[in-house]
C-alpha positions in Angstrom: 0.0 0.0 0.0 2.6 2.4 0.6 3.8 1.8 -3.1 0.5 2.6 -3.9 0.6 5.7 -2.1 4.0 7.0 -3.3 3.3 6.7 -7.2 -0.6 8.0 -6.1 1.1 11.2 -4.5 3.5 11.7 -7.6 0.7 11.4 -10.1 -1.1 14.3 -8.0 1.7 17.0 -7.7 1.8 16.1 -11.7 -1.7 17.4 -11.6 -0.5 20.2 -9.1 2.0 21.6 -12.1 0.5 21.2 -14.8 -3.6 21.8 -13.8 -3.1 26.0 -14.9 -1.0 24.9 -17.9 -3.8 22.9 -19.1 -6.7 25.2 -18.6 -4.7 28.0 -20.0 -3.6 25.7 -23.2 -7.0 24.7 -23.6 -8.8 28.2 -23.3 -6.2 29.2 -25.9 -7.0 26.7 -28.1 -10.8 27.4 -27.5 -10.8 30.9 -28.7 -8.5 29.7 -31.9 -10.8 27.4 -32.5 -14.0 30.0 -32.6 -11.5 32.8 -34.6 -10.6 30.3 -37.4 -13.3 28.5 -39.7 -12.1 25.5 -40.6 -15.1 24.6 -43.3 -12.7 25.8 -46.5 -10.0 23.6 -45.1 -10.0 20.8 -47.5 -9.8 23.4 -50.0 -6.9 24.7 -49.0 -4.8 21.7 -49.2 -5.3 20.4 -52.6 -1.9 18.9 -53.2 1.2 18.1 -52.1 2.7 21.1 -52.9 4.7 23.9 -50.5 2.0 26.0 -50.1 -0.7 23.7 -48.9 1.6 22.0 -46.6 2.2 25.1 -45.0 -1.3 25.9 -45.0 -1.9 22.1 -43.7 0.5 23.1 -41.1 -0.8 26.1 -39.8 -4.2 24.5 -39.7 -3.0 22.0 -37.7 -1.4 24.3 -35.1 -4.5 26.0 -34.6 -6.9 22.8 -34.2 -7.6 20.7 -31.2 -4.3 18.6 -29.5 -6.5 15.4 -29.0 -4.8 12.9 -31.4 -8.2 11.6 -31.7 -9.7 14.4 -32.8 -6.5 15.3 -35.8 -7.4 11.9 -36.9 -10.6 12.3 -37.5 -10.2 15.9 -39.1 -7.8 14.5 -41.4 -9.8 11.5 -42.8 -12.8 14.3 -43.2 -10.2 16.5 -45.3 -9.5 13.8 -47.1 -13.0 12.7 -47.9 -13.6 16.4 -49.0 -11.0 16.3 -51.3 -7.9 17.4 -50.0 -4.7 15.7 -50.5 -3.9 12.3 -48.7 0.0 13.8 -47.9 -1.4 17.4 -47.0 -3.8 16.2 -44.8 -1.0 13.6 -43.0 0.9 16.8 -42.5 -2.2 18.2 -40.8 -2.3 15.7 -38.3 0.8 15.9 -37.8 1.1 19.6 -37.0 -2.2 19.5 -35.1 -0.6 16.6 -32.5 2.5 18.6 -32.3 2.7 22.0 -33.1 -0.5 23.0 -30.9 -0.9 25.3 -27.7 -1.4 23.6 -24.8 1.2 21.0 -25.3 4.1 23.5 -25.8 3.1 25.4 -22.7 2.5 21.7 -20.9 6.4 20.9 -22.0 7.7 23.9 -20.7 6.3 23.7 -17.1 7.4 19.9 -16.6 10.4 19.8 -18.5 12.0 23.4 -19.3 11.2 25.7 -22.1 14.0 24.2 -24.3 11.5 21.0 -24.5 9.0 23.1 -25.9 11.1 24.4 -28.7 12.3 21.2 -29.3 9.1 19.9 -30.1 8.1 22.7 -32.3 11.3 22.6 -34.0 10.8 18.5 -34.3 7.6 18.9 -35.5 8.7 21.2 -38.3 11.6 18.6 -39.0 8.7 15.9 -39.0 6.0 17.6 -41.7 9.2 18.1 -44.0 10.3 14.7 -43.8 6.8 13.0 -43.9 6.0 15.3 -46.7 8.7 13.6 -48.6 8.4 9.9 -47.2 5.2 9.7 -47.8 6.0 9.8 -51.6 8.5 6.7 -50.8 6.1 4.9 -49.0 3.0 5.2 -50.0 2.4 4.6 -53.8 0.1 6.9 -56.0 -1.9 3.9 -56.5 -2.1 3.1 -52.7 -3.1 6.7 -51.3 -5.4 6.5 -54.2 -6.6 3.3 -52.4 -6.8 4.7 -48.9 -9.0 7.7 -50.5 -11.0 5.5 -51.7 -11.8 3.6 -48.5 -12.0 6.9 -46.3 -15.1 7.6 -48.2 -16.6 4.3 -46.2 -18.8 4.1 -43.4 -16.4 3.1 -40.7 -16.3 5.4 -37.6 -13.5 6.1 -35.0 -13.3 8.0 -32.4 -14.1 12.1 -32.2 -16.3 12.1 -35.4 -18.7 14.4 -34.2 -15.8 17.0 -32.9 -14.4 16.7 -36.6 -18.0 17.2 -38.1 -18.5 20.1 -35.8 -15.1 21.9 -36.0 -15.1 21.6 -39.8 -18.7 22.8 -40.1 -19.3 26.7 -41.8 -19.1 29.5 -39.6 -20.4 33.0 -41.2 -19.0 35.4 -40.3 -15.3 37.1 -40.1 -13.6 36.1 -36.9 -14.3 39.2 -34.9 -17.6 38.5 -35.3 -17.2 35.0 -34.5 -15.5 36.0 -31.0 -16.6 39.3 -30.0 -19.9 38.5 -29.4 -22.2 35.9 -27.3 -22.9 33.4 -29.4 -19.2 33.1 -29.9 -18.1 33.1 -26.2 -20.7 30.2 -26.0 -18.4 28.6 -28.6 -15.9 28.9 -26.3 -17.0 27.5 -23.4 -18.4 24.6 -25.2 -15.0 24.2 -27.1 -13.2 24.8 -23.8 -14.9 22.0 -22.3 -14.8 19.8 -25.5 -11.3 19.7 -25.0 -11.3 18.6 -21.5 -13.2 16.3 -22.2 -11.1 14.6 -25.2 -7.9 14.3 -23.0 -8.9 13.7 -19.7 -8.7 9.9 -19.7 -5.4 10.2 -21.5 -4.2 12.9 -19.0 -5.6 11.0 -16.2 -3.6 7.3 -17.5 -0.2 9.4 -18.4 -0.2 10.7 -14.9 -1.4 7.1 -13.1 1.8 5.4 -15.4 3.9 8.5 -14.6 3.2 8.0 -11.2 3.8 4.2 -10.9 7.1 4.2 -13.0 8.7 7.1 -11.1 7.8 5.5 -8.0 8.5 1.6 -8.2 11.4 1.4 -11.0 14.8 2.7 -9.5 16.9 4.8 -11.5 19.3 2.5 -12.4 17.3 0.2 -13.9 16.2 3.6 -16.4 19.9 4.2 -17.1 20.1 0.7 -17.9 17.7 0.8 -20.4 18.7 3.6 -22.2 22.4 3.9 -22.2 23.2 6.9 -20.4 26.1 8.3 -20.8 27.5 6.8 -24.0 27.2 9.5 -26.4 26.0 8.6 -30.0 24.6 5.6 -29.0 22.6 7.3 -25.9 21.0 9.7 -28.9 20.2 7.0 -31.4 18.6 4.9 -29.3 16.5 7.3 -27.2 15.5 8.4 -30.6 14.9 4.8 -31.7 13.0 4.0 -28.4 10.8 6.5 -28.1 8.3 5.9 -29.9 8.4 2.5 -29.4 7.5 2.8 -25.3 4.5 5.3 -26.6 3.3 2.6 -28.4 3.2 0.7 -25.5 2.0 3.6 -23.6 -1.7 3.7 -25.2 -2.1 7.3 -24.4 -1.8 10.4 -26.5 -1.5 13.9 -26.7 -1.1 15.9 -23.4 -1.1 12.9 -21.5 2.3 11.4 -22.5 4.2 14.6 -21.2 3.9 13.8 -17.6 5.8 10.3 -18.4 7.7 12.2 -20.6 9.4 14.0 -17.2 9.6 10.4 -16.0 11.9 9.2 -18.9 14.0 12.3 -18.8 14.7 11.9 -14.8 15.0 7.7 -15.9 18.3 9.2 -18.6 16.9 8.9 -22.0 18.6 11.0 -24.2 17.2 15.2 -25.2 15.7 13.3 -28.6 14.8 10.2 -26.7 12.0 12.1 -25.1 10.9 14.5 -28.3 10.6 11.1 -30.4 8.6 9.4 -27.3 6.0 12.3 -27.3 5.8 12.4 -31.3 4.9 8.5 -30.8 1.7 9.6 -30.1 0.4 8.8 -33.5 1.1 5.3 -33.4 -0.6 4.2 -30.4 -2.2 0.8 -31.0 -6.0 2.4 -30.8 -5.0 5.3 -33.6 -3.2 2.5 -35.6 -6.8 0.2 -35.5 -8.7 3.8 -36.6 -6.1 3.7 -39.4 -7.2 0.6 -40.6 -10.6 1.5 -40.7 -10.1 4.5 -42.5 -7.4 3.9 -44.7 -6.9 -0.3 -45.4 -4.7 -2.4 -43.3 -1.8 -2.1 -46.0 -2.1 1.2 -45.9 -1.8 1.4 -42.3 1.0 -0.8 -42.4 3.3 1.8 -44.7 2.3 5.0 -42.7 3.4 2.9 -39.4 7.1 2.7 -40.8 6.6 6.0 -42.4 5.2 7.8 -39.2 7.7 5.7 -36.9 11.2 6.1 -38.9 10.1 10.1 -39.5 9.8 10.5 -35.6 13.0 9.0 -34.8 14.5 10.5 -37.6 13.5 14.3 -36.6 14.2 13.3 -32.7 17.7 13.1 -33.6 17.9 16.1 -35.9 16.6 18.2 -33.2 19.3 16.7 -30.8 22.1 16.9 -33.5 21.2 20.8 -33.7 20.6 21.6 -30.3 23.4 19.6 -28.4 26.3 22.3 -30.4 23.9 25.1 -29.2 24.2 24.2 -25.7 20.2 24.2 -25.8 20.2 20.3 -23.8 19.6 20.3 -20.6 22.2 19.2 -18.1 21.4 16.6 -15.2 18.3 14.8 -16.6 16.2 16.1 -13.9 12.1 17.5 -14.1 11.4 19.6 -11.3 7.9 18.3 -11.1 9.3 14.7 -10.0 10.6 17.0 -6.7 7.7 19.2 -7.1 5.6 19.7 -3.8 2.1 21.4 -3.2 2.5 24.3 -1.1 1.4 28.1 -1.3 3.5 29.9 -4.3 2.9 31.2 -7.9 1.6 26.9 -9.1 -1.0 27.6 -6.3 -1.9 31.3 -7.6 -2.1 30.0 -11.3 -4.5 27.2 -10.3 -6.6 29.4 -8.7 -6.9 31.9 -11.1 -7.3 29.2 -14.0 -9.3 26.8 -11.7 -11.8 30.0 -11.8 -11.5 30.5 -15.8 -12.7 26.6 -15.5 -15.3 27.6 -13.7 -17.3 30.3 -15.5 -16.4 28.5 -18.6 -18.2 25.5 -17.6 -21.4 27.4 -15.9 -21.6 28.8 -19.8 -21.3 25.4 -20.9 -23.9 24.0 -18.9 -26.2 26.9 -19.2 -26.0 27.7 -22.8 -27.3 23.8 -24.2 -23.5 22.1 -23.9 -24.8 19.1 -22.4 -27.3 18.5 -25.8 -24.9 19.2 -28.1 -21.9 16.9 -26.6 -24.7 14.4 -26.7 -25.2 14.8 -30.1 -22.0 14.9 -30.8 -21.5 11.5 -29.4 -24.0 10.0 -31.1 -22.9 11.3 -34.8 -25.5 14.1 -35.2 -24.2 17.9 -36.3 -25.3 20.6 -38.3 -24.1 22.7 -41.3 -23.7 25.1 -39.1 -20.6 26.2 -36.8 -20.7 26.0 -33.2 -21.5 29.3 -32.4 -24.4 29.1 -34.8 -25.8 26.1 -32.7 -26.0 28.3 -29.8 -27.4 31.2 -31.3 -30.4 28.7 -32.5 -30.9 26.9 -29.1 -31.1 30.7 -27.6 -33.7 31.7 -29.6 -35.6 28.2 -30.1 -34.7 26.7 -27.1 -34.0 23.6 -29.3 -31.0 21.7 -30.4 -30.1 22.1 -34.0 -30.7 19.3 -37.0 -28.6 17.0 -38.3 
């Protein structure tokens, strides 16, 4: 039992640290989400081209960070057209490139984390741009077009449908107005709700692993200290013990901190939270959408580009003296006491607040319901609002 309690206590001064970061990320990511329409996106990204992968890209950093949720998005960009590599680059950037996981990175592990992973992520939609073309034949992406026109479902299709719906509008209008603030309280709590069971599991492993395994045994495993080979396989590794993982998104940073203390290399933890993508649930939405050969190629593509830009990122930032020294996350020493943690949560544990009486005041309840269940509108979100306001109804599907 007093196991239990240790990794039980480290999981919750995880929480401590990174509670503000999340709300904060996530109200962020909210108001992005109501300022940009998404409903010309697929447009936007008809080839393979530098122009719509940057567009792809920038997309991607302003959507939603639940891997889930990219997925889904990208299989409905794809079914509207847009192009298979584009749309890879989309997910991509939207599972790495986004808000609240930059500013989770940089409370738990140091700011040069955070650029690491934006800078890795970059490194990643250039190099999966390119590898797609090696590993995925014309004549297979045509394939996997084909079969994301199906019927099969995963998971977040209703946040896809309802993030890609039109919104009228410019994005003043969208956000400076009550409808739109709606929008943001129900896309504030949208997101809480897509990454709580992940961020709940990552902290629960977190909390187990950098309790019960001594550090030796995490030297052990990754080589520490021996230079090249530390790097490649940290970078090589990574990704492999998100796979195992089985969560996603914000929820792998707070084992992330638990590898770094356990001496996996700088890249070692960038490729580990780019693994994201490959996490045996994501891989079966894959083959739903896409074929299992299909699947198969973007596994090697997605795995070999994250361990490839893992160790660019450490090759460029070990000269720069931008690698940390000591292999040590404060949160793992982290304690729960009065300071500026305690002020932050307060102040964003309040935002959480007021956004969720808006949410459950305003019809949020219905519409995640509906959401579940498939239904959504032509409309945006801030349009369903406006409707149940005036009609005290929920809007068609």
């Amino acid at each position: 039992m007093h196991a239990v309690g240790d990794a039980l206590w480290l999981a919750l001064r995880m929480f401590w640290q990174l509670f503000w970061g999340l709300s904060l990320g996530f109200a962020l990511s909210a108001i992005i989400e109501v300022m940009v329409s998404k409903d010309q996106m697929s447009r936007l990204m008809p080839d393979a081209r530098f122009g719509s992968i940057a567009r792809a890209s920038v997309l991607g950093m302003v959507s939603s960070s639940c891997s889930y949720a990219a997925v889904a998005m990208t299989r409905s960009v794809v079914r509207k057209g847009g192009d298979f590599t584009a749309a890879m680059c989309f997910q991509f950037a939207a599972t790495n490139l986004v808000i609240e996981l930059g500013v989770l990175m940089w409370l738990l592990l140091g700011w040069q984390f955070a650029l690491a992973e934006f800078v890795g992520g970059v490194v990643m939609i250039v190099l999966i741009a390119l590898g797609l073309r090696l590993f995925v034949s014309r004549a297979l992406r045509d394939d996997a077009v084909e079969h994301a026109h199906g019927d099969a479902m995963g998971r977040m299709e209703g946040h896809a449908q309802m993030a890609m719906a039109q919104q009228d509008g410019n994005w003043r209008d969208r956000l400076f107005s009550r409808q739109g603030w709606i929008a943001v309280s129900h896309n504030y709590v949208m997101n809480w709700s897509m990454v709580w069971t992940d961020v709940l599991i990552g902290m629960l492993i977190a909390g187990a692993l950098g309790s019960w395994i001594p550090d030796q045994a995490w030297k052990t495993v990754f080589f520490e200290g021996h230079g090249v080979l530390s790097a490649v396989w940290g970078a090589l590794i990574g990704p492999f013990i998100a796979l195992l993982s089985f969560t996603c998104s914000v929820g792998n940073v707070p084992l992330a901190s638990v590898l770094w203390n356990g001496g996996i290399a700088f890249g070692g933890v960038i490729a580990f939270i780019f693994g994201d993508l490959i996490i045996p649930p994501i891989l079966n939405i894959y083959r739903k959408y896409y074929g299992g050969r299909v699947t198969l190629r973007l596994l090697l593509a997605f795995y070999l580009t994250m361990a490839l830009a893992a160790l660019a990122v450490e090759a460029l930032f070990t000269p720069l003296g931008l690698v940390p020294q000591g292999g040590h996350a404060t949160v793992v020493s982290a304690s729960i006491r009065l300071n500026y943690t305690a002020v932050l949560n307060a102040l964003f544990g309040l935002v959480a607040v007021i956004l969720g009486v808006v949410f459950m005041r305003s019809g949020g309840p219905k519409m995640m319901r509906m959401m579940a269940s498939g239904a959504h509108s032509h409309h945006g979100p801030h349009q369903h609002h406006e409707h149940e306001a005036a009609h005290d109804h929920a809007p068609h599907g």
